[in-house]
C-alpha positions in Angstrom: 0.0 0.0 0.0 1.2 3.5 -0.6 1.4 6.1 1.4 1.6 10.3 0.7 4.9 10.2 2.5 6.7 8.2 0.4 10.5 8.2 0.6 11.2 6.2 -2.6 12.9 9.2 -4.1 11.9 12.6 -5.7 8.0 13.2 -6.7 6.9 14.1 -10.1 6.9 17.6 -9.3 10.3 18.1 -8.0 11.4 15.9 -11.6 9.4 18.4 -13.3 10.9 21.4 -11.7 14.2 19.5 -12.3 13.7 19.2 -16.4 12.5 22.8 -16.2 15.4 23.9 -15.0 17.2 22.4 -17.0 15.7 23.2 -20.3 16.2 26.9 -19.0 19.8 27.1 -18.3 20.6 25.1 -21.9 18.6 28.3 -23.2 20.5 30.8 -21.4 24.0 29.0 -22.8 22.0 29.0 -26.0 21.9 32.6 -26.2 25.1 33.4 -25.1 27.1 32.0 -27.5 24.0 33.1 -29.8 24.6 36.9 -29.1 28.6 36.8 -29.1 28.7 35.1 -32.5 26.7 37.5 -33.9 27.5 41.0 -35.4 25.1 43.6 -36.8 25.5 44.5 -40.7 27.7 47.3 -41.5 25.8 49.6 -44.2 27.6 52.2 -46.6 26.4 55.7 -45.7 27.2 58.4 -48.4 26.6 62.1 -47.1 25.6 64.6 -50.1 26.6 67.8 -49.4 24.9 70.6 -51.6 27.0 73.1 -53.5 25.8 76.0 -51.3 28.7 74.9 -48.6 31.5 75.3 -51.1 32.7 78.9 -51.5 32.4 79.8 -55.1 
């Protein structure tokens, strides 16, 4: 017969909590090595300056 106070090992809450846990640190790693291997795109900016700057 089983009791509530079992002492057979963890419960399938503190398993649960366990596997969450888990799943959560492997995303943090995940996005660390995610957001230092990745660099933002360099675009080529021209600036058009108008002939009224230029003495004539």
């Amino acid at each position: 017969m089983r009791g509530m106070g079992r002492s057979e090992g963890l419960g399938v809450g503190a398993w649960l909590l366990i596997l969450v846990g888990i799943l959560v640190l492997a995303g943090a790693v995940a996005l660390t090595v995610y957001g230092g291997s990745v660099r933002p795109q360099q675009h080529e900016v021209e600036q058009v300056i108008s002939n009224d700057r230029f003495p004539s």
